[in-house]
LUMDOBA-742768 format. One record per residue (C-alpha): residue number from 1; x, y, z negated. Coordinates in steps of 0.1 Angstrom, whole numbers. Example, Ala and Ser with C-alpha at 12.3 -4.5 7.8 and 13.67 -1.06 7.14 Angstrom:
REM LUMDOBA-742768
{site 1,{123,-45,-78}};
{site 2,{137,-11,-71}};
//
This chain:
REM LUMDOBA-742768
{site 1,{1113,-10,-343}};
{site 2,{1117,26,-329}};
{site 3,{1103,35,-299}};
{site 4,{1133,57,-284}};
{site 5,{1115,67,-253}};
{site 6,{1080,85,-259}};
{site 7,{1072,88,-224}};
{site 8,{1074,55,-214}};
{site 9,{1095,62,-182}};
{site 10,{1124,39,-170}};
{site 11,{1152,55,-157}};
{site 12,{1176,41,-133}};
{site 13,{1212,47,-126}};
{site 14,{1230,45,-98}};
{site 15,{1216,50,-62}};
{site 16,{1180,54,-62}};
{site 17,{1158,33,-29}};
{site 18,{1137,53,-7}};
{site 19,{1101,43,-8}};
{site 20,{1093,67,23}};
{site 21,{1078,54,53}};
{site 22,{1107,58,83}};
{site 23,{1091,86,110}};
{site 24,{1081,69,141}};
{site 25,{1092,82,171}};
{site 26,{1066,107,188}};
{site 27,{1041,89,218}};
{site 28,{1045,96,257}};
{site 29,{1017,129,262}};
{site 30,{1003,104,292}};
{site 31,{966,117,305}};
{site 32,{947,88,311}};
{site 33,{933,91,350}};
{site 34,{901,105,351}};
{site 35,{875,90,370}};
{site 36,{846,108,386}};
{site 37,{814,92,405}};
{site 38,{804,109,434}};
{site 39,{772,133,432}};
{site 40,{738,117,451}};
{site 41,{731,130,485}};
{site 42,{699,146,483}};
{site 43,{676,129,515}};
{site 44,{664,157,526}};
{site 45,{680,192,517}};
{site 46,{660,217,501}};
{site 47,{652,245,517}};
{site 48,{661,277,505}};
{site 49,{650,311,495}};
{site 50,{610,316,508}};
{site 51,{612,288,529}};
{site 52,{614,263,494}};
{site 53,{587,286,479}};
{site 54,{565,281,511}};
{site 55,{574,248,514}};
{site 56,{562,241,475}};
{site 57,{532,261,480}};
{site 58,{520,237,511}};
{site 59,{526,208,492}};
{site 60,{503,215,461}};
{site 61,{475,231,487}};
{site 62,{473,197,506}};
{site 63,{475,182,473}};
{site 64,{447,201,458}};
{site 65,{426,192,495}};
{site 66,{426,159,490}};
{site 67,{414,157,458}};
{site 68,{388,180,466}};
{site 69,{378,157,493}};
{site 70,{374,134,465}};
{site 71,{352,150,449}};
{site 72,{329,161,471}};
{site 73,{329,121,481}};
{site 74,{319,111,449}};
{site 75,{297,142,443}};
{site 76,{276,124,480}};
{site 77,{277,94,462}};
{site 78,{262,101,430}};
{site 79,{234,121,453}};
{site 80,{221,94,470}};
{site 81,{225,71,443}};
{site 82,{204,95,422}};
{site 83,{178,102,453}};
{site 84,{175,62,459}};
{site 85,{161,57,424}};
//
């Protein structure tokens, strides 16, 4: 038998089907809502300019005094224990 058709390829006559997906129509540009959570209120406002730096500056100085009162607590301690011995 001869093979009449090298390629291999079928060909059809008559009116050929379209195997193209059919276009979908476009979607609605909706937004979806936007949500937002309302920001903390701060307790107690922060005080501006050199206030806040004055402010920040008393707050580590009574800081550092008590933990030099510390100290000099367990400094008397470790005295008189050393002294009692």
């Amino acid at each position: 038998m001869a093979v009449l058709d090298p390629g291999g390829c079928r060909r059809q006559s008559g009116p050929q089907k379209s195997n193209a997906v059919p276009e979908l129509p476009a979607a609605p540009a909706v937004q979806p809502v936007m949500r937002r959570w309302p920001h903390p209120v701060a307790v107690h406002p922060a005080p501006e300019g050199l206030a806040a730096e004055l402010h920040y500056i008393s707050c580590a100085l009574s800081q550092q005094t008590r933990q030099l009162d510390e100290i000099r607590c367990l400094l008397k301690r470790l005295a008189n224990s050393a002294g009692s011995e």
